[in-house]
N, C-alpha and C positions, 0 to 999 in steps of 0.2 A: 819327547816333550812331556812336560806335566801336567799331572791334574792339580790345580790351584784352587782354592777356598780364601775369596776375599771376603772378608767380612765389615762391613762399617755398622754403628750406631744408628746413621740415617737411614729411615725406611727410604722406601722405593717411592718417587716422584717427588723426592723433600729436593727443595733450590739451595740449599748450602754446600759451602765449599766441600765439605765429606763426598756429600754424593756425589757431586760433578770429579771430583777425584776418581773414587770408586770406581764410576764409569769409565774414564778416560783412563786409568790402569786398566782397565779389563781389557777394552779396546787393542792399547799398545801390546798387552802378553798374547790376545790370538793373533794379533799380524806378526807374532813371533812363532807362534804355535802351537800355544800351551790350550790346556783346557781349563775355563774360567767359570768360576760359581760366582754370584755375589746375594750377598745376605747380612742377616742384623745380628747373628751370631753363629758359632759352628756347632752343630746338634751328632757330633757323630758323621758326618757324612764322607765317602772314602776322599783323600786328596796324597799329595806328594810333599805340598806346601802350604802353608799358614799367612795369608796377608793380613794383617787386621790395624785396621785406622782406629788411633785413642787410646792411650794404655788403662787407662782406667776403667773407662767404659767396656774396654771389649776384653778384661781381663778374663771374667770368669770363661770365654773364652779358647783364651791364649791357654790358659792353666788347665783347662780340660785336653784341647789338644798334645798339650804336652808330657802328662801322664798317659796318654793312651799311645800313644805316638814318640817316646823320649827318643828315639833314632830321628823324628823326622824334623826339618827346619820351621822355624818362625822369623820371621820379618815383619818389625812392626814400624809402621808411621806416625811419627808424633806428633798431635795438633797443639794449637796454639795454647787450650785451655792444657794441655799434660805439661808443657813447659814452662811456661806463667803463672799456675795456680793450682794443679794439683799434683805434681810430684815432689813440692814442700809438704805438700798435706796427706798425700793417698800412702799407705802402704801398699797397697794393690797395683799401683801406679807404676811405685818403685817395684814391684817384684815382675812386673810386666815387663821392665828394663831388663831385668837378670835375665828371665828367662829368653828372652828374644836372641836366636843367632847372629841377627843384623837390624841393624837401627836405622830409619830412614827419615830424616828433617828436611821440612822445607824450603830452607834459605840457609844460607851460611852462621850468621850471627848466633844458631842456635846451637851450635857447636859449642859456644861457649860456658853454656846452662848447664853442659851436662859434667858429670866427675870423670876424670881420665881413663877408667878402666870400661867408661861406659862410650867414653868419645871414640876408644880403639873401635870398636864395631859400629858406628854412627856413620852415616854417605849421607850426601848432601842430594838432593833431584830437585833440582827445581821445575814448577808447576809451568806447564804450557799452557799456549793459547794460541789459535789461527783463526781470528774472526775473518770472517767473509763480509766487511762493511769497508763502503769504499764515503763514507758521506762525511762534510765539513762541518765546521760550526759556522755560525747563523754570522750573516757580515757586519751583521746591525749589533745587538744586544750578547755583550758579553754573558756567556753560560758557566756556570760552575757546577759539575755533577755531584751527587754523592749518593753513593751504591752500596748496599748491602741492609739486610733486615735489621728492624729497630728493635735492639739491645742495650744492653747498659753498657757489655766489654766491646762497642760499636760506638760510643761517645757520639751518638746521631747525630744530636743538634747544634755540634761544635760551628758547623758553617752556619746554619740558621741563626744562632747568635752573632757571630762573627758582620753580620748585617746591619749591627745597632751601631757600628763604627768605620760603616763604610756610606759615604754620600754617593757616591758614583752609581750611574742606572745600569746595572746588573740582574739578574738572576740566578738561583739557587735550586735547582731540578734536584729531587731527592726518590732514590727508587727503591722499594723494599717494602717487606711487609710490617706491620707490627708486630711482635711477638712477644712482649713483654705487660704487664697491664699497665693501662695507664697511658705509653706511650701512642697511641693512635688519636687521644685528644692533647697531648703536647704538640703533637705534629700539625692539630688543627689549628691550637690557639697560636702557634707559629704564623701560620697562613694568617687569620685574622688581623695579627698583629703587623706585620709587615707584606704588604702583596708580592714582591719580590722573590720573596718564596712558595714553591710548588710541592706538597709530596702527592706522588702520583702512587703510591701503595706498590703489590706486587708486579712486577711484569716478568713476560716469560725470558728465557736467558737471548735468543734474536734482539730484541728488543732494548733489552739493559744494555748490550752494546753498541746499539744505536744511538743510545742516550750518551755514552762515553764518545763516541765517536763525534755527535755533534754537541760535544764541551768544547771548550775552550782550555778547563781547567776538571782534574777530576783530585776530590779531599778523602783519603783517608787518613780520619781521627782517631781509630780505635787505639782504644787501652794496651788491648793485648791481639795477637795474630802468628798465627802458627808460619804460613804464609800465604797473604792475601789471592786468591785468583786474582780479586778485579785489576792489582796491581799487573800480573802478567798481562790481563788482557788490554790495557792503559798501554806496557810497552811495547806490545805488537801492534796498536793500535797508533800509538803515536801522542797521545796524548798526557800532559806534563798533569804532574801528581805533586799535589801539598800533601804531606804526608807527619803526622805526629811522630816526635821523635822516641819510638819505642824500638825496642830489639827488631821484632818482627818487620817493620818498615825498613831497619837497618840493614837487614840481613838479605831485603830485596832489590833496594833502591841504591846499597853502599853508602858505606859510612861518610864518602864525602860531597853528596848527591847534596846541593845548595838550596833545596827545599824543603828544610823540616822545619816544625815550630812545635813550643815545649808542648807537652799533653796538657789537656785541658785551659788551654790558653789562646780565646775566642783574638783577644787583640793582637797578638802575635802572626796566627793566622791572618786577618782582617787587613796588616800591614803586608803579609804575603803574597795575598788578593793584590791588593793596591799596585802592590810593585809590579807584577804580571800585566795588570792593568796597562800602566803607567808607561814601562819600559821590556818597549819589544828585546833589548838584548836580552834580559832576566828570562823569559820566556826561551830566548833559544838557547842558554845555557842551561835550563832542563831539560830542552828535547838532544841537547848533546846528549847531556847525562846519559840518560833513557837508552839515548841509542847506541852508548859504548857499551852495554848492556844487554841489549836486548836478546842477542844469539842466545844465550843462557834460558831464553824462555820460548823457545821454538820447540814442537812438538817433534821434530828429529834430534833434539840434544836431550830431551825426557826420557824420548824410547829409547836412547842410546845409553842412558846414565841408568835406568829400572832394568835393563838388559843387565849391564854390566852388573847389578849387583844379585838378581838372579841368579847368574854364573858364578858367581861366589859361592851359593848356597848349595849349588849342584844338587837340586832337587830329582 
């Protein structure tokens, strides 16, 4: 078996999809048998293999390991910022694609982002999820979540506005942290303005799934997504997803998945809401969706799909 050097961006105890990746890679390679490092870059240290999350970010890297090491493999994962916005822009980005033996994206749709000689070496894994919550939503008062830290490529307050054009007595549960400036008093003057809406700031990851769990409805708006956890954990969990029509939603949810609405488009959305609301079949025509689907997001079809490409690389 090997020794493996995963490397991500995110430090150690950061709640973004990097690290919860990182970890849940590591995880699946020692129930296989490898021996796993994980860190924010590779300093030299001995291994057999190169994982590294971000072509951009973890180039310097990718490119040390590979002069020191030109026999040995690289396998890199590409987030959502490398495929939406910086491998039109990074040369680092791009040369992080050359160098990698095998390319690993998160959903299908991003297959298509990449040029042909680079798609030859690209494998699809999609991200798992196995939450352990068994709880409903509330019987009274329809819920609408929305999960992940406040960003700008997170279009946070697409549902918070999406409320100025809805009458019906609902609510809007919003979980994450701030990280942007500014956005932690938009999120207040949101509450002020309408009581309907809640943000509850960070919570730990038990938790954030309990919030999906007792939705009714869970929105992801974002601009851009390499591919979302929260989405995996929505369809393990069972819970139906409005979802902005972006690659990265497409590449999770399938392009014929009856719940998208344009980007940046609160009433489109808002009309979405309504419908779920309104008309219980709307609702069960996305938990179909969801669940013709959903195998793809089992933490046996991950470790089976990170396995297989491993083997390729015959570290």
């Amino acid at each position: 078996m090997a020794r493996i050097a995963l490397v991500t961006p995110a430090r150690p105890g950061a709640r973004n999809g990097n690290r919860h990746t990182a970890r849940r890679w590591a995880g699946f390679l020692r129930e296989l048998g490898h021996r796993v490092s994980i860190a924010t870059g590779w300093n030299g240290q001995r291994c057999d293999l190169l994982i590294a999350l971000h072509a951009r970010r973890s180039h310097a890297s990718i490119a040390a390991f590979r002069a020191a090491h030109p026999d040995k493999p690289v396998l890199l994962a590409l987030t959502g910022t490398d495929l939406y916005r910086d491998l039109p822009q990074s040369r680092e980005a791009r040369q992080s694609l050359r160098i990698a033996d095998r390319i690993v994206v998160l959903q299908d749709d991003a297959l298509r982002r990449l040029a042909p000689a680079i798609r030859k070496k690209a494998r699809v894994v999609f991200q798992s999820a196995d939450p352990p919550v068994r709880h409903a939503p509330p019987a009274g008062r329809f819920r609408v979540a929305v999960i992940g830290h406040l960003r700008a490529v997170k279009d946070p307050f697409r549902a918070a506005r999406a409320l100025s054009h809805l009458d019906q007595d609902l609510e809007v549960v919003q979980v994450g942290e701030a990280l942007e400036p500014g956005y932690a008093g938009k999120a207040r003057a949101h509450m002020r303005r309408d009581a309907r809406y809640r943000w509850l700031g960070g919570r730990t990851h038990p938790q954030t799934l309990g919030w999906i769990a007792r939705s009714h409805l869970l929105v992801v708006s974002s601009v851009m997504e390499g591919g979302a956890n929260v989405i995996s954990e929505a369809m393990r969990i069972g819970t139906p997803v409005l979802g902005s029509r972006m690659s990265g939603n497409l590449g999770m949810l399938g392009r014929a998945y009856p719940g998208y609405f344009p980007l940046y488009d609160e009433r489109a959305l808002a009309r979405l809401i309504e419908k779920c609301m309104g008309e219980k079949g709307f609702q069960t025509r996305l938990k179909r969706a969801m669940a013709a689907r959903r195998a793809r997001f089992s933490p046996a079809a991950e470790r089976k799909a990170l396995r297989r490409v491993i083997e390729e690389l015959r570290p």
